[in-house]
NUBA-713822 format. One record per residue: residue number from 1; x, y, z of N, C-alpha, C, O in turn. Coordinates in steps of 0.05 Angstrom, whole numbers, plus 32768, in hexadecimal, padded with zeros to 4 digits. Each point is the difference from the previous one (the first is absolute). Last residue first. Layout:
! NUBA-713822
<atom num="NUM" n_east="X" n_north="Y" n_up="Z" ca_east="X" ca_north="Y" ca_up="Z" c_east="X" c_north="Y" c_up="Z" o_east="X" o_north="Y" o_up="Z"/>
...
END
This chain:
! NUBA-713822
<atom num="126" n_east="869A" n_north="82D4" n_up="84B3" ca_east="800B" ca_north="800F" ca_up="8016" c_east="8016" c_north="7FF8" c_up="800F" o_east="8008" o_north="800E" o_up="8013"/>
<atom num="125" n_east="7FD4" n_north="7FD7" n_up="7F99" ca_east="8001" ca_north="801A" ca_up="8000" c_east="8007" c_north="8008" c_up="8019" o_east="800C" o_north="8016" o_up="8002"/>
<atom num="124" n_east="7FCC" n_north="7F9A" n_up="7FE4" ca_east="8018" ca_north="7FFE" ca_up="7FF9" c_east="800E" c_north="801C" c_up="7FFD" o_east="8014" o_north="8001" o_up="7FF0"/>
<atom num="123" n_east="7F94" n_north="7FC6" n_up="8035" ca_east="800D" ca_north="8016" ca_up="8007" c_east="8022" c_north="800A" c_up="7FFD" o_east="8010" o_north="8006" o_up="8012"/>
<atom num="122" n_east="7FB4" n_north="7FAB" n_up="7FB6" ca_east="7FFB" ca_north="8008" ca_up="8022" c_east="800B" c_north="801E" c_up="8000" o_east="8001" o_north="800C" o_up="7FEB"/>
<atom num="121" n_east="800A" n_north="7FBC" n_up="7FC6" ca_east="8010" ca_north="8003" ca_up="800F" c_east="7FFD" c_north="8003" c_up="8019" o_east="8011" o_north="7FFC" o_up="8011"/>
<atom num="120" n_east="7FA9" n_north="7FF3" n_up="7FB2" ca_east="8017" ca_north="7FEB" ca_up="7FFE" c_east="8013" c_north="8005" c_up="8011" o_east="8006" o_north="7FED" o_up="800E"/>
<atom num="119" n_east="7FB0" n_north="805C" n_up="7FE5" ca_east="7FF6" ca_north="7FDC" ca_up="8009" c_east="8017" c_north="7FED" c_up="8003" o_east="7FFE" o_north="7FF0" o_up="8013"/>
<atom num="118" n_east="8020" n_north="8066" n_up="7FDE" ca_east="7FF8" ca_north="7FF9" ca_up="801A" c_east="7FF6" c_north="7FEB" c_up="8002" o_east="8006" o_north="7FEF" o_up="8011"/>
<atom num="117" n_east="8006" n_north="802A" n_up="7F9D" ca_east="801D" ca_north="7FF9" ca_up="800E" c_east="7FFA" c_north="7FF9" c_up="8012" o_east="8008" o_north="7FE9" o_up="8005"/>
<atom num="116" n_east="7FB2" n_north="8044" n_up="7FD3" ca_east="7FFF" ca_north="7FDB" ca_up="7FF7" c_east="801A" c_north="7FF7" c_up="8008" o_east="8003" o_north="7FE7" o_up="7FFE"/>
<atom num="115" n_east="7FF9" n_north="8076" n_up="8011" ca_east="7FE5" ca_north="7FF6" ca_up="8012" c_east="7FFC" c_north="7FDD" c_up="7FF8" o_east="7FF6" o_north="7FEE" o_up="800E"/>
<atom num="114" n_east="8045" n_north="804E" n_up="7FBC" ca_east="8007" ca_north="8002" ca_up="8018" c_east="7FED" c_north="7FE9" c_up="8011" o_east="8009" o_north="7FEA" o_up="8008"/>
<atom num="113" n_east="7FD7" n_north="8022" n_up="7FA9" ca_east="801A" ca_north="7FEF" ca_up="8002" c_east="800C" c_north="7FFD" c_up="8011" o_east="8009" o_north="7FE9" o_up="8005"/>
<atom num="112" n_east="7FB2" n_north="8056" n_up="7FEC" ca_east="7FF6" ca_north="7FE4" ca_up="8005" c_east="801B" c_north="7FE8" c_up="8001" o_east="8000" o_north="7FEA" o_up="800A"/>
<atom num="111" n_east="8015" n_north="8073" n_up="7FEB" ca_east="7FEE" ca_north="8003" ca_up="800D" c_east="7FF9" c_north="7FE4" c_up="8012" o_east="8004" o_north="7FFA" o_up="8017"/>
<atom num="110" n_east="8024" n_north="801A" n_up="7F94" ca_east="8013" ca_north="8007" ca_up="801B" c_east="7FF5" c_north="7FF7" c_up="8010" o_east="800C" o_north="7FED" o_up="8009"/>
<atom num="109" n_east="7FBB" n_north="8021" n_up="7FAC" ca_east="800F" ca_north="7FE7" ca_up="8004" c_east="8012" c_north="7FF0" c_up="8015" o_east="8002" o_north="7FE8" o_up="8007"/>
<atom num="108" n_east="7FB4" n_north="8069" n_up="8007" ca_east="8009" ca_north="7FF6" ca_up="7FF1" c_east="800E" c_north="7FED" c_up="7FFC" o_east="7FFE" o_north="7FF1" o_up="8013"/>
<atom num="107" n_east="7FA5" n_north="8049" n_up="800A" ca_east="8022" ca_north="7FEE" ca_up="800E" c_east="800A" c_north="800B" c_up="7FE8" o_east="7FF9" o_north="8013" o_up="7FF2"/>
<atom num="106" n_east="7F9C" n_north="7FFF" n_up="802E" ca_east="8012" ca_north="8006" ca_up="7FF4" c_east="801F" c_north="7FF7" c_up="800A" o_east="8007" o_north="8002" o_up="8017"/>
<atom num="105" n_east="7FAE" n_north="7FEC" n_up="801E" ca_east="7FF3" ca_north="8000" ca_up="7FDE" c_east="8015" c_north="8007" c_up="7FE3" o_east="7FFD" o_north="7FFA" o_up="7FE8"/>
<atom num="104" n_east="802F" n_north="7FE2" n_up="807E" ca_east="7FE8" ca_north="8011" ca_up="7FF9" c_east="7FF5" c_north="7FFE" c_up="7FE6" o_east="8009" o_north="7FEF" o_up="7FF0"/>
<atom num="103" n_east="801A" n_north="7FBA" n_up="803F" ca_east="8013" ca_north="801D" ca_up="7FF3" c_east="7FDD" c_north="8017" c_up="8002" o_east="7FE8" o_north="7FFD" o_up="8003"/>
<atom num="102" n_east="8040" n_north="7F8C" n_up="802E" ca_east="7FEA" ca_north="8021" ca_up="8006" c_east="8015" c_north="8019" c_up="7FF0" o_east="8016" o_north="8008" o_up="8006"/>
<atom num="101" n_east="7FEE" n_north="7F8C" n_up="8003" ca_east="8018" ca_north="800F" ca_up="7FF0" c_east="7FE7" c_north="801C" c_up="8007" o_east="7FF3" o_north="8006" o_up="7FEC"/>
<atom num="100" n_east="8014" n_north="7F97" n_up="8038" ca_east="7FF1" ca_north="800A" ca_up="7FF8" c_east="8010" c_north="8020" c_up="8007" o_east="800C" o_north="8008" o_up="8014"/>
<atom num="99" n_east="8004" n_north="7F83" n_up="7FE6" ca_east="800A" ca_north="801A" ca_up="800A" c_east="7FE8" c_north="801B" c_up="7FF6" o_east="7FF0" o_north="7FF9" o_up="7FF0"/>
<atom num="98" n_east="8025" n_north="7F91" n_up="8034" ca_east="7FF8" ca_north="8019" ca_up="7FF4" c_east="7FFF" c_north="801C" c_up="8002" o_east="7FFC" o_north="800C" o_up="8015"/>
<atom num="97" n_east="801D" n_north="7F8F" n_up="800F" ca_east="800A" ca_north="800C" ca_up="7FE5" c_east="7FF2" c_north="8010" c_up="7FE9" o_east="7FFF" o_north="7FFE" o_up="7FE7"/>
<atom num="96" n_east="7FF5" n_north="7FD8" n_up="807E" ca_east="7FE8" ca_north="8000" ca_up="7FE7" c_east="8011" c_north="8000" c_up="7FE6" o_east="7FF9" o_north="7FF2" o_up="7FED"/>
<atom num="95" n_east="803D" n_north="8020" n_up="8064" ca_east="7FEC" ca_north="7FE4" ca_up="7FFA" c_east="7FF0" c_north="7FFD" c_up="7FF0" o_east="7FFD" o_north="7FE8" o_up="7FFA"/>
<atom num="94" n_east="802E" n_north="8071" n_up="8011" ca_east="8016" ca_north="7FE6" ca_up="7FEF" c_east="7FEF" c_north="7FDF" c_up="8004" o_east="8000" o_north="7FED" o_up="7FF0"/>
<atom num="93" n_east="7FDC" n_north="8079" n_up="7FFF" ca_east="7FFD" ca_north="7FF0" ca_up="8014" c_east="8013" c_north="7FE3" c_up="7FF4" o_east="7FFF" o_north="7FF2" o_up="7FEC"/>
<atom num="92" n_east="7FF4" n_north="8080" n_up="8006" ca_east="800D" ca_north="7FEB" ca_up="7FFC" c_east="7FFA" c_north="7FEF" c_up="8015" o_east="8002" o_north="8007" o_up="8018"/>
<atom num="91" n_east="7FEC" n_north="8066" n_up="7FB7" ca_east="7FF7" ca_north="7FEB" ca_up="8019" c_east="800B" c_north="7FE3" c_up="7FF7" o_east="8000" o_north="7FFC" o_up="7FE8"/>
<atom num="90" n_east="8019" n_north="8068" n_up="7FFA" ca_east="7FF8" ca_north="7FE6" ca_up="7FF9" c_east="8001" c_north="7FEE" c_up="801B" o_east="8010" o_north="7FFA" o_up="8011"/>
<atom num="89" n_east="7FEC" n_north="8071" n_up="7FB6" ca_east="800B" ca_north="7FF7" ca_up="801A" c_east="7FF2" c_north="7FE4" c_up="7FF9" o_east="7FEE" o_north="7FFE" o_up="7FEF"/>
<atom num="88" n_east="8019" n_north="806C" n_up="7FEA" ca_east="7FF7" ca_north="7FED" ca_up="8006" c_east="8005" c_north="7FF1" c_up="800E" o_east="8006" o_north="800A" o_up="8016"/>
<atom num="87" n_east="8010" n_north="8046" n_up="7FDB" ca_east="7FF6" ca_north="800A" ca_up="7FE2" c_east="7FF1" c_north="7FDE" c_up="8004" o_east="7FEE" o_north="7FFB" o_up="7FEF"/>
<atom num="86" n_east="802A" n_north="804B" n_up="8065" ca_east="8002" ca_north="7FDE" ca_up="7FF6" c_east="7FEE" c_north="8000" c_up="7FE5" o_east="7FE8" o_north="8008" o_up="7FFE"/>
<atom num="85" n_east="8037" n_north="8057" n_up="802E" ca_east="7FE6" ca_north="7FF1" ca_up="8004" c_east="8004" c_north="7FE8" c_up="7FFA" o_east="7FE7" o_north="7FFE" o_up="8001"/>
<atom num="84" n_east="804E" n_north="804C" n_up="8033" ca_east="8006" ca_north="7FEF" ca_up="7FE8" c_east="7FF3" c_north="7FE6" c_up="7FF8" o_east="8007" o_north="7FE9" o_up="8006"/>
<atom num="83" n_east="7FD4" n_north="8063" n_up="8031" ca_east="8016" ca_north="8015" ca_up="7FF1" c_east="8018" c_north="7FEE" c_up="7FEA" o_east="800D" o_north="8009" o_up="7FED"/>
<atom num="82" n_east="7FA6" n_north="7FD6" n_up="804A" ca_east="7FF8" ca_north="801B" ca_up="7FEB" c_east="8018" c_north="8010" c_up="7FF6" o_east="8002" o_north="8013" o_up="7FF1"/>
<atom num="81" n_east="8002" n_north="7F95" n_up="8050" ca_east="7FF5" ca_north="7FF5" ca_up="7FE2" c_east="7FF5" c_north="801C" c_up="7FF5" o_east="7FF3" o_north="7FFC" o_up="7FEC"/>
<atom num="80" n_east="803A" n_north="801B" n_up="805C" ca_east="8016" ca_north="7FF1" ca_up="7FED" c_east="7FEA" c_north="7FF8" c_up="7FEE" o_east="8002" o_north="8009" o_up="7FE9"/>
<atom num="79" n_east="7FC9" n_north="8020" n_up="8057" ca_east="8014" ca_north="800E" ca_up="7FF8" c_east="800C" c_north="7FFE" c_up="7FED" o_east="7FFF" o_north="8010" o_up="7FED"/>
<atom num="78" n_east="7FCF" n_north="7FAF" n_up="8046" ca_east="7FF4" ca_north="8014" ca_up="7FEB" c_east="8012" c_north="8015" c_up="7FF9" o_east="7FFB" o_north="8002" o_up="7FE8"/>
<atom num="77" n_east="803D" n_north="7FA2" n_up="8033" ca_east="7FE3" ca_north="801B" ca_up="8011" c_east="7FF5" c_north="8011" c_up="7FE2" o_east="800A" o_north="8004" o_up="7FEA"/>
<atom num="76" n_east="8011" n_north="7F89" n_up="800B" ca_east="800C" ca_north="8024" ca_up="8003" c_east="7FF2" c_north="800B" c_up="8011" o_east="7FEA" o_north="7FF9" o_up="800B"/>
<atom num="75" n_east="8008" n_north="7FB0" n_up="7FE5" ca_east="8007" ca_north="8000" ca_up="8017" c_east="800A" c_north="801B" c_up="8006" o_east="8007" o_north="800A" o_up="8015"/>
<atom num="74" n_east="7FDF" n_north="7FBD" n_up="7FAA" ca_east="801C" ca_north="7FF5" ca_up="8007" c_east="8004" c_north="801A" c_up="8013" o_east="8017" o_north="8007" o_up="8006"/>
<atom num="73" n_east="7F94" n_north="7FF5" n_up="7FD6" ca_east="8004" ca_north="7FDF" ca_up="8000" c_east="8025" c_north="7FFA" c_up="800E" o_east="800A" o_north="7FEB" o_up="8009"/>
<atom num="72" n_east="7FC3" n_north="8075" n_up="7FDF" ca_east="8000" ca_north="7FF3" ca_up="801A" c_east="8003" c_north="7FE6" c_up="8004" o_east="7FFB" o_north="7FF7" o_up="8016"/>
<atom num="71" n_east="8025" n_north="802D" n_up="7F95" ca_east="800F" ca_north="800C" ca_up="8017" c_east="7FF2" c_north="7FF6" c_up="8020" o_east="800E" o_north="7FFA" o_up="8014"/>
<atom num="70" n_east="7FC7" n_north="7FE7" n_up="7F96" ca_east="801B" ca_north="7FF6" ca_up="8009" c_east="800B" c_north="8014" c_up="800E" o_east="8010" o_north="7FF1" o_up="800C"/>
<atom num="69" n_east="7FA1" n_north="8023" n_up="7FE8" ca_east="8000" ca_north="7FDD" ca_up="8006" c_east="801D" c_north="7FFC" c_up="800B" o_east="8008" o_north="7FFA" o_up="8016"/>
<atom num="68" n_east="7FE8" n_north="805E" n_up="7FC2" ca_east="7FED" ca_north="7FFC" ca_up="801D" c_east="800B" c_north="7FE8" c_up="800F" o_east="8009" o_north="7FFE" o_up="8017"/>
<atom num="67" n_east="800E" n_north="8018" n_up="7F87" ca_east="8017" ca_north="800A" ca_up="801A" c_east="7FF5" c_north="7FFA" c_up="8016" o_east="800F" o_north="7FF7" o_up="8011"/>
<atom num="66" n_east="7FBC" n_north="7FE6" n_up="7FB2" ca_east="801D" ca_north="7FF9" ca_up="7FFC" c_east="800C" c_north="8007" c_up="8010" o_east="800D" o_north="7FF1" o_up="800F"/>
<atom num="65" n_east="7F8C" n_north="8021" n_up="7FD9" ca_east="8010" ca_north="8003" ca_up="8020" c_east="801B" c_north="7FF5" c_up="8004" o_east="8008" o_north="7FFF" o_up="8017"/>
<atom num="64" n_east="7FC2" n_north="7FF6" n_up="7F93" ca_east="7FFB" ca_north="8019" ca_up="8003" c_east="8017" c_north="8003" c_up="8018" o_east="8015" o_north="800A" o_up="7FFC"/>
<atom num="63" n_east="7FFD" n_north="7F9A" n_up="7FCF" ca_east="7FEE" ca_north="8012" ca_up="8019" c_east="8001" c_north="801D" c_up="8002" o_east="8017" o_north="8009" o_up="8003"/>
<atom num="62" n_east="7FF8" n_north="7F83" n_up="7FCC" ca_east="800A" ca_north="801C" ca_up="7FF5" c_east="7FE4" c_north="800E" c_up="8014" o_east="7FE9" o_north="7FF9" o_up="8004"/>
<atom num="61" n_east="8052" n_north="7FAC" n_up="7FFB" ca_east="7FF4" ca_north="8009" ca_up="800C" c_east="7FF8" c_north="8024" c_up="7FFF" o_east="800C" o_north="8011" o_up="800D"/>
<atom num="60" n_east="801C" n_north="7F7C" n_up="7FCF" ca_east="8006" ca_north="8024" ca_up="8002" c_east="7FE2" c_north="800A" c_up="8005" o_east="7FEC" o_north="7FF5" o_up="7FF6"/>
<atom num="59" n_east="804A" n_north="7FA6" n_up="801A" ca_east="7FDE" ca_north="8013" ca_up="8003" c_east="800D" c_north="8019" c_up="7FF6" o_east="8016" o_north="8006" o_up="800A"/>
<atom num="58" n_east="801E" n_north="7F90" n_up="7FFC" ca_east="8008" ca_north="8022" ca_up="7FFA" c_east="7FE7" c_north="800B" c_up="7FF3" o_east="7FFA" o_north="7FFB" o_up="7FE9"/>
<atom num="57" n_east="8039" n_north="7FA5" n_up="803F" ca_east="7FE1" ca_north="800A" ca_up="7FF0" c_east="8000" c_north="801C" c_up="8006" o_east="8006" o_north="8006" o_up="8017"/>
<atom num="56" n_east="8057" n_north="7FBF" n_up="7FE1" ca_east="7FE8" ca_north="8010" ca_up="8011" c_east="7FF1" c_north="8005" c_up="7FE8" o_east="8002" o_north="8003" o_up="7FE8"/>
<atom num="55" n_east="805E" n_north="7FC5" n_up="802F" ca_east="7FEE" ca_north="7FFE" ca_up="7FF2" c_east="7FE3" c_north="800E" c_up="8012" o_east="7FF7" o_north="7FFA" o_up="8016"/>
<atom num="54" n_east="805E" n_north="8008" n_up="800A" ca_east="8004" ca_north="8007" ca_up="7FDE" c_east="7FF1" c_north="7FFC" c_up="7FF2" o_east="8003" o_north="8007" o_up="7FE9"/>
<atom num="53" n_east="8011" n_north="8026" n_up="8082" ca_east="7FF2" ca_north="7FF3" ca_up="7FEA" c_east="8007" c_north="7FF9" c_up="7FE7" o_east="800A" o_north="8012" o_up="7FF3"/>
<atom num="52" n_east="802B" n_north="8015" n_up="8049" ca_east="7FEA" ca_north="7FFD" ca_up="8014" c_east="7FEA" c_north="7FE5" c_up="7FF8" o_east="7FF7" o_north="7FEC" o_up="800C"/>
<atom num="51" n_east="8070" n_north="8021" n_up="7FD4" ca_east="7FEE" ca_north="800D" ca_up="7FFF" c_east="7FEB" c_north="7FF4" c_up="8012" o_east="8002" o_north="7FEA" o_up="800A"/>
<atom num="50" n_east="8057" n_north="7FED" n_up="7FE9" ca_east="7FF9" ca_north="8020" ca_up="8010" c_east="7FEF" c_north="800C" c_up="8001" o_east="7FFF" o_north="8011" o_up="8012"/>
<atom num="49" n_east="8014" n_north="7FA1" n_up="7FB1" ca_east="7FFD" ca_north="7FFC" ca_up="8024" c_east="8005" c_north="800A" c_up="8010" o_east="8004" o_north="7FF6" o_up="8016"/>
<atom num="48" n_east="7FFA" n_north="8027" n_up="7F89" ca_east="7FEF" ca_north="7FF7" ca_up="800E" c_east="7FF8" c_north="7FF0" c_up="8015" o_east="7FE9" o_north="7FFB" o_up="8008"/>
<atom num="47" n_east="8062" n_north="8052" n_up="7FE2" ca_east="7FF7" ca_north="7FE5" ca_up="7FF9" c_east="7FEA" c_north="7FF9" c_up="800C" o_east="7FFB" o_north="8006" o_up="8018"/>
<atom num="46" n_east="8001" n_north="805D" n_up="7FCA" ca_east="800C" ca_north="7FF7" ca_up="801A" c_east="7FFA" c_north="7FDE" c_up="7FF7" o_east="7FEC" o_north="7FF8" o_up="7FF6"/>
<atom num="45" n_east="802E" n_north="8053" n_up="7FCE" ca_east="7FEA" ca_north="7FFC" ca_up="8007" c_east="8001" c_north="7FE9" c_up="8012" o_east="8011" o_north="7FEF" o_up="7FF9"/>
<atom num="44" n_east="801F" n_north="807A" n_up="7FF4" ca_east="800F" ca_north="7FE1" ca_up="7FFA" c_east="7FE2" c_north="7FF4" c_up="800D" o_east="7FF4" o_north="800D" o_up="8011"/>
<atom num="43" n_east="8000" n_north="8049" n_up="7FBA" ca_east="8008" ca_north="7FFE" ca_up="801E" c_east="8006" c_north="7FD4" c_up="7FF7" o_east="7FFB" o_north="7FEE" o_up="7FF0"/>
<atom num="42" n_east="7FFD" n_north="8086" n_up="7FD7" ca_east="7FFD" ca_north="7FE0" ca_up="7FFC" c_east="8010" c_north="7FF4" c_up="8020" o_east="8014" o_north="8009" o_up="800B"/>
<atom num="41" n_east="7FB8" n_north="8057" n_up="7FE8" ca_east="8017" ca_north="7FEA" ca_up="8004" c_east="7FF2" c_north="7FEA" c_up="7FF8" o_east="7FEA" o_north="7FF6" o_up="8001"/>
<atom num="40" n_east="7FDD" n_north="804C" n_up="800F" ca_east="8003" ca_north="8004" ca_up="7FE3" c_east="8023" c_north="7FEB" c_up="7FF7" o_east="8009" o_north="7FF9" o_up="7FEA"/>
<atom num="39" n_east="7FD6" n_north="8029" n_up="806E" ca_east="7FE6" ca_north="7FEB" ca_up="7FFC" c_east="8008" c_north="7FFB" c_up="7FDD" o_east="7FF2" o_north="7FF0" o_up="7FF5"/>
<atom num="38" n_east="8043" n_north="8055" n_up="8038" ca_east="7FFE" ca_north="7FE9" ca_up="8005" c_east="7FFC" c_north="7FE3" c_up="7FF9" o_east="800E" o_north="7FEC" o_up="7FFF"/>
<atom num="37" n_east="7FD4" n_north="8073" n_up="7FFC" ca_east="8012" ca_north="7FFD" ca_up="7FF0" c_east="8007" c_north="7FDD" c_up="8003" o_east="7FF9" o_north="7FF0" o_up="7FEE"/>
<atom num="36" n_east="7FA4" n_north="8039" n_up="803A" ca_east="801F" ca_north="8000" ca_up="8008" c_east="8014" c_north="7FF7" c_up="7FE8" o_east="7FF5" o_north="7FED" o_up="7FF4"/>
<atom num="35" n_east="7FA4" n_north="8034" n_up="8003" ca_east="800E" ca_north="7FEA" ca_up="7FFC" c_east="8022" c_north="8001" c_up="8006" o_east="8010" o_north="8005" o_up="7FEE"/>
<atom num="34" n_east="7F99" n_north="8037" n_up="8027" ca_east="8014" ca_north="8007" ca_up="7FEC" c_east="8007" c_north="7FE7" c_up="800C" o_east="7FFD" o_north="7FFD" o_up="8018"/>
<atom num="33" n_east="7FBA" n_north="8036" n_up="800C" ca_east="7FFE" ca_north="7FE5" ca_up="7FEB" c_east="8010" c_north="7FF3" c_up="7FF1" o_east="7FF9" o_north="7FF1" o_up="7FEE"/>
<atom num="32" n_east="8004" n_north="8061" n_up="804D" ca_east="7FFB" ca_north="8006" ca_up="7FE7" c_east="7FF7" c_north="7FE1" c_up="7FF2" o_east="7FF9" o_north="7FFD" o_up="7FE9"/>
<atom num="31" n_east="8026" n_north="8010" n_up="8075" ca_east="7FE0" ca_north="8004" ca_up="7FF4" c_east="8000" c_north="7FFB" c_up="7FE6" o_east="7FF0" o_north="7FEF" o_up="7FF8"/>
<atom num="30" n_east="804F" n_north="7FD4" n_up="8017" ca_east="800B" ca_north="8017" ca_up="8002" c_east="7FDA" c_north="800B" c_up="8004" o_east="7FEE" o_north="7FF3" o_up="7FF5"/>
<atom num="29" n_east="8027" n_north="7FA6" n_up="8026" ca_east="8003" ca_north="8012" ca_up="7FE0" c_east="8006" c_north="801E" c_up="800C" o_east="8007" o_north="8001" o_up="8017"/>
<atom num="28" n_east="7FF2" n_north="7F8C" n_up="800E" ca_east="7FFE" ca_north="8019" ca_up="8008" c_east="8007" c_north="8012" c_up="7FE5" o_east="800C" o_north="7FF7" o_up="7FEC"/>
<atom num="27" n_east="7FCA" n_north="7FA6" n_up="803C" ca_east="8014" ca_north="8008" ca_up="7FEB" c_east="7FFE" c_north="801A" c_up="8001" o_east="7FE9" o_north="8008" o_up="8002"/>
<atom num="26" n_east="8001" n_north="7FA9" n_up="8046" ca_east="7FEA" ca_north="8016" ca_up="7FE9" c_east="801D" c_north="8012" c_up="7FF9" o_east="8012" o_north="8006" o_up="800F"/>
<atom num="25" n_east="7FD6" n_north="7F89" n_up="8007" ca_east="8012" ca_north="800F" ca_up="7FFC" c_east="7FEE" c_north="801F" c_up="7FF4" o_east="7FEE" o_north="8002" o_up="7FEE"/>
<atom num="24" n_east="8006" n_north="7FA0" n_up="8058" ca_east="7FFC" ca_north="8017" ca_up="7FE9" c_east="800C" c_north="800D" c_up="7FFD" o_east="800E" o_north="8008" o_up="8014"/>
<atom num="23" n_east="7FD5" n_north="7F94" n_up="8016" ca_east="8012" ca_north="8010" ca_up="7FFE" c_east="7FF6" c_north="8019" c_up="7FF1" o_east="7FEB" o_north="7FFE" o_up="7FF2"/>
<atom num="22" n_east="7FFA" n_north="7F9A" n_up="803A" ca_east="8005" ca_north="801C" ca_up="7FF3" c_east="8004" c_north="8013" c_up="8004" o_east="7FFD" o_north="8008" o_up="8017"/>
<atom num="21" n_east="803A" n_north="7FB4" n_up="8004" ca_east="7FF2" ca_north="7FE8" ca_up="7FF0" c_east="7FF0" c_north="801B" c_up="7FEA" o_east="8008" o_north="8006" o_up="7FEA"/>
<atom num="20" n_east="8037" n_north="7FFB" n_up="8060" ca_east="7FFB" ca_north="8014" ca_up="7FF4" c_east="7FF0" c_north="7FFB" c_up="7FE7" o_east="8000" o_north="800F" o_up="7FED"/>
<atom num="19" n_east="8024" n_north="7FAA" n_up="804A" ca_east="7FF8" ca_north="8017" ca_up="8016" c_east="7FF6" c_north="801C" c_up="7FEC" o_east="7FF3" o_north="8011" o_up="800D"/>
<atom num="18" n_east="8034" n_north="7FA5" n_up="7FC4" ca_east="7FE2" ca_north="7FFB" ca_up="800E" c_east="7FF7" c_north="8016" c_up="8011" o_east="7FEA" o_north="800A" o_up="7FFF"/>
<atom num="17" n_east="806C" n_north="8001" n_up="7FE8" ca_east="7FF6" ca_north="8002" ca_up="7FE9" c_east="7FD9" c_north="7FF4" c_up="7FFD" o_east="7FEE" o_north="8006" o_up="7FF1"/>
<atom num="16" n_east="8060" n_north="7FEE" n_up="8053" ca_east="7FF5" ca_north="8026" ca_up="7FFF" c_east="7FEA" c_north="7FF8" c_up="7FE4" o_east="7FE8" o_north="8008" o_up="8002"/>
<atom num="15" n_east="8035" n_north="7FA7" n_up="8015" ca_east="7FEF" ca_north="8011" ca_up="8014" c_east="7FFA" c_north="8015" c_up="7FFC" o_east="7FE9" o_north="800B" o_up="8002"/>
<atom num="14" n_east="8055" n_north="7FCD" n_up="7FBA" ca_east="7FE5" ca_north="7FF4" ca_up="8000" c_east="7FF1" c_north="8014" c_up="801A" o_east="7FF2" o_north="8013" o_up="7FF9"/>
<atom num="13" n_east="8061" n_north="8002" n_up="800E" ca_east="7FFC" ca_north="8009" ca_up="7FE5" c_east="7FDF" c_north="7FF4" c_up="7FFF" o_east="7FED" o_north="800F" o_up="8005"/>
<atom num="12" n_east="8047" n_north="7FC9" n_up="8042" ca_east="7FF9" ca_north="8018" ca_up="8005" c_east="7FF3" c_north="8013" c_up="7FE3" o_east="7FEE" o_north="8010" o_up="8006"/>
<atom num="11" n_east="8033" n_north="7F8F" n_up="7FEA" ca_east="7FE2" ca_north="8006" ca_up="8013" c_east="7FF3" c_north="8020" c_up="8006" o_east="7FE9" o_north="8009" o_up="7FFB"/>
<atom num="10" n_east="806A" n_north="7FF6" n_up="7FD1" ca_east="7FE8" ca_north="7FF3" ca_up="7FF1" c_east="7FED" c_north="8000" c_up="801A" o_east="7FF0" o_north="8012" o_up="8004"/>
<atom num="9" n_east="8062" n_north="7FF4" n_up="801B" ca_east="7FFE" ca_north="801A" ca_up="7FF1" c_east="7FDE" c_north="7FF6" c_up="7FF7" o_east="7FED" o_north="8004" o_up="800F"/>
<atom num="8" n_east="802B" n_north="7FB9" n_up="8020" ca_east="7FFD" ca_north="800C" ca_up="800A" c_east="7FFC" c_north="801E" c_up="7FF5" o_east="7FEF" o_north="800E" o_up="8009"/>
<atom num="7" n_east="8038" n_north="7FA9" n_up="7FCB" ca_east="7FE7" ca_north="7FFB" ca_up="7FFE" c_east="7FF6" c_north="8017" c_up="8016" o_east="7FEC" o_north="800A" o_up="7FF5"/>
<atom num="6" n_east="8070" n_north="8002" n_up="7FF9" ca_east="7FE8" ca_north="8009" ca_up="7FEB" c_east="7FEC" c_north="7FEE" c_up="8004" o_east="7FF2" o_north="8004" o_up="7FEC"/>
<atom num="5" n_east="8043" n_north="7FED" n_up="804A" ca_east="7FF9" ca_north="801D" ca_up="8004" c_east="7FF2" c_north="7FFF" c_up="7FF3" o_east="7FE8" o_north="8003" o_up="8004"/>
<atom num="4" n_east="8033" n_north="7FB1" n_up="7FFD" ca_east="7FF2" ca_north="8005" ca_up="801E" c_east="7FFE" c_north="801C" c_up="7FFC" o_east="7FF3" o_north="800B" o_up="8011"/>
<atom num="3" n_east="803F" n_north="7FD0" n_up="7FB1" ca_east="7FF2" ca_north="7FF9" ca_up="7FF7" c_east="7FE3" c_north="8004" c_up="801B" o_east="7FE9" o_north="7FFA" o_up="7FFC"/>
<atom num="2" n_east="8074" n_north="8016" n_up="8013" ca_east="7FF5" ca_north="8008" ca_up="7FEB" c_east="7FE3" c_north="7FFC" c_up="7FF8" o_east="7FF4" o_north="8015" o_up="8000"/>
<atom num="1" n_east="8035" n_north="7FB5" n_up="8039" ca_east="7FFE" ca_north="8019" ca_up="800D" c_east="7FF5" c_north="8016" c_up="7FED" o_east="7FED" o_north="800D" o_up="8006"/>
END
């Protein structure tokens, strides 16, 4: 009986996890560009038969239109992507096992790290 759920936990886990095969994440900032306090935590790192991915081919993707891309890729209104522009954002395809990390010309470490969590974790923020 046991053993009838958790294969069932797992199928349902596998489906969503096809069903959202790609994915994106756009990462949000202050106008100012200012790096939430937060992001500067040390955070527990998820086992790896939780993660999305553990082994990825990982593109960085450097763009004048950062906030453009990624606020209309996930879907903000013009409004929200101008008043909290996305310092970036990451596209993820779990069948391929690849990820592609979009920053503007200017980041920083915070920045890209955040956005290389997403390749592995998926959407571990909301």
């Amino acid at each position: 009986m046991v053993f009838s759920i958790l294969n069932k936990c797992l199928l349902i886990r596998l489906l969503s996890l096809l069903a959202s095969t790609l994915s994106l994440s756009a990462c949000l900032s202050a106008a100012t560009q200012k790096i939430a306090d937060q992001e500067f935590l040390t955070f527990n790192v998820m086992p790896a038969h939780h993660r999305i991915m553990n082994q990825v081919r990982i593109t960085w993707e450097v763009r004048e239109d950062v906030a453009h891309l990624c606020g209309f890729a996930s879907r903000m209104g013009r409004e929200q992507s101008y008043l909290t522009p996305p310092l970036g954002c990451a596209f993820w395809d779990i069948l391929k096992a690849e990820c592609t990390i979009v920053t503007g010309p200017v980041t920083s470490h915070v920045a890209i790290g955040h956005e290389l969590r997403h390749c592995f974790e998926g959407h571990y923020h909301r």
